[in-house]
C-alpha positions as CSV (number, residue, x, y, z in Angstrom):
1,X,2.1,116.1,90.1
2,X,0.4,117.3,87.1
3,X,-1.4,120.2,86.5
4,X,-4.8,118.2,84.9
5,X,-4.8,116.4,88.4
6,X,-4.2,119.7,90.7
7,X,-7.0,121.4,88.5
8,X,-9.3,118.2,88.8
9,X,-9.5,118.2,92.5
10,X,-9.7,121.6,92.7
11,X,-13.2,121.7,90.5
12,X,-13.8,118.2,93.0
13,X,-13.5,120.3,96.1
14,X,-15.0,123.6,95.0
15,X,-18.1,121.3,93.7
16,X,-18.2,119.5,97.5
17,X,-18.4,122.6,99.3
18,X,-21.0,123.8,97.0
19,X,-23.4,120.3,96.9
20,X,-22.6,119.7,100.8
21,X,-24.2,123.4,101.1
22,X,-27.3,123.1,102.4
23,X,-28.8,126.2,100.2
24,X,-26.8,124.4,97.3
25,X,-27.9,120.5,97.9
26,X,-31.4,122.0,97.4
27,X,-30.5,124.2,94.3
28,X,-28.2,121.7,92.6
29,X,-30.6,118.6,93.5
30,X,-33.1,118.9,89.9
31,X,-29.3,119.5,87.9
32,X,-28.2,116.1,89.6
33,X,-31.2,114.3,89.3
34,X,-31.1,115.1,85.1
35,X,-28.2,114.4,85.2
36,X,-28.5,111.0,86.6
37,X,-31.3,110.6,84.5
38,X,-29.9,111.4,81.3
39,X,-26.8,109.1,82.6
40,X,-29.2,106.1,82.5
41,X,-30.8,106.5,79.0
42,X,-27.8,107.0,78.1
43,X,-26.8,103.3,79.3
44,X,-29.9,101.7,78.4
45,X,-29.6,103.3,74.9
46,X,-25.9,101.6,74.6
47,X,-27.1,98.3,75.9
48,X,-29.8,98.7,73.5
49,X,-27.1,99.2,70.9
50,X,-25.0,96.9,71.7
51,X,-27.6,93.9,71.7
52,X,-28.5,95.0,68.4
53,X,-25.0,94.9,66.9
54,X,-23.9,91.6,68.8
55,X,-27.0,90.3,67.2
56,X,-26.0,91.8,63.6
57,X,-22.8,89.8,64.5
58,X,-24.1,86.5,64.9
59,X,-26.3,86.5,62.0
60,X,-23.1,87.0,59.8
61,X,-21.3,84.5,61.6
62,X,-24.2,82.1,60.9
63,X,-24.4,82.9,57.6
64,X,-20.9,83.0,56.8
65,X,-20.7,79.0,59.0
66,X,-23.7,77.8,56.6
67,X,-22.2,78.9,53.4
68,X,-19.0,77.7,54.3
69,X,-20.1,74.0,55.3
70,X,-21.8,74.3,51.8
71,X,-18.7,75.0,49.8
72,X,-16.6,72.2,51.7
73,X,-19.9,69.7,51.2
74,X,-19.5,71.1,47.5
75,X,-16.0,70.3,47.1
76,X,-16.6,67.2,48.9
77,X,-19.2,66.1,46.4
78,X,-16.9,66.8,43.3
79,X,-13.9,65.1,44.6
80,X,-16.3,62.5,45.0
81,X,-17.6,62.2,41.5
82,X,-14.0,62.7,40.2
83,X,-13.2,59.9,42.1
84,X,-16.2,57.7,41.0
85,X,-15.4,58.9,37.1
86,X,-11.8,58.1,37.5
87,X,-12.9,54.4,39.1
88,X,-15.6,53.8,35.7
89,X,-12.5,54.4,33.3
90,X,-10.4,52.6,35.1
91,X,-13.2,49.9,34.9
92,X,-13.6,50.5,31.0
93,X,-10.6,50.0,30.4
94,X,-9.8,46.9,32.1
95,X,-12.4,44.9,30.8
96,X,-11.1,46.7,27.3
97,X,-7.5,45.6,27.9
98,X,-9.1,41.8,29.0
99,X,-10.9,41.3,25.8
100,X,-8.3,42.5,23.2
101,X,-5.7,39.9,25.4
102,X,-8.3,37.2,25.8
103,X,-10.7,35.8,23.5
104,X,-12.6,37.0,21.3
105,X,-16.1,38.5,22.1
106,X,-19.2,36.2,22.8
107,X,-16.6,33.2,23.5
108,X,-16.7,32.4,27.2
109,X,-14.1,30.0,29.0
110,X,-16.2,27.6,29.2
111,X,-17.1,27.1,25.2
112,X,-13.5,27.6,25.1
113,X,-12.5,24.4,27.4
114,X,-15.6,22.7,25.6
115,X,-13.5,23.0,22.3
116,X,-10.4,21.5,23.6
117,X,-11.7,18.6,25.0
């Protein structure tokens, strides 16, 4: 057994006989009731606290979700626009490469077949 536990119910059993008193109930009764008292602020305080920081938490969590979703719609947006300046080139260019292998500017196929015949 150890000696914090012997000495625990000791102080438990000397504190009985003097609460269970009747000369004692009435002397220790105002030292209880404080004590009860100041038990209770004491978890309304930490409640109290408690909301306060829980709330403290969800604010940063909300911030941190809405700046979040803006960087992803962010990056979203310029792969986007990369992908839509990568397409125009890619559209320059072909017409580019159809005109130097084609004929020449301002001559359409059908002034062309209009020509030949």
């Amino acid at each position: 057994m150890k000696p914090f536990g012997f000495a625990l119910g000791a102080l438990t059993g000397a504190a009985a006989v003097l609460l269970l008193n009747r000369q004692g109930t009435q002397r220790m009764r105002p030292v209880a009731k404080a004590a009860l008292k100041a038990a209770m602020m004491a978890y309304h305080e930490a409640r109290v606290q408690g909301a306060e920081l829980a709330e403290a938490a969800e604010d940063l969590f909300a911030e941190a979700k809405v700046e979040a979703a803006a960087d992803i719609f962010a990056a979203a947006m310029a792969a986007a626009q990369a992908k839509a300046a990568q397409a125009k080139r890619e559209t320059k260019s072909e017409k580019a490469s159809k005109s130097e292998s084609g004929a020449p500017a301002g001559e359409t196929s059908a002034s062309r077949a209009g020509e030949s015949a």
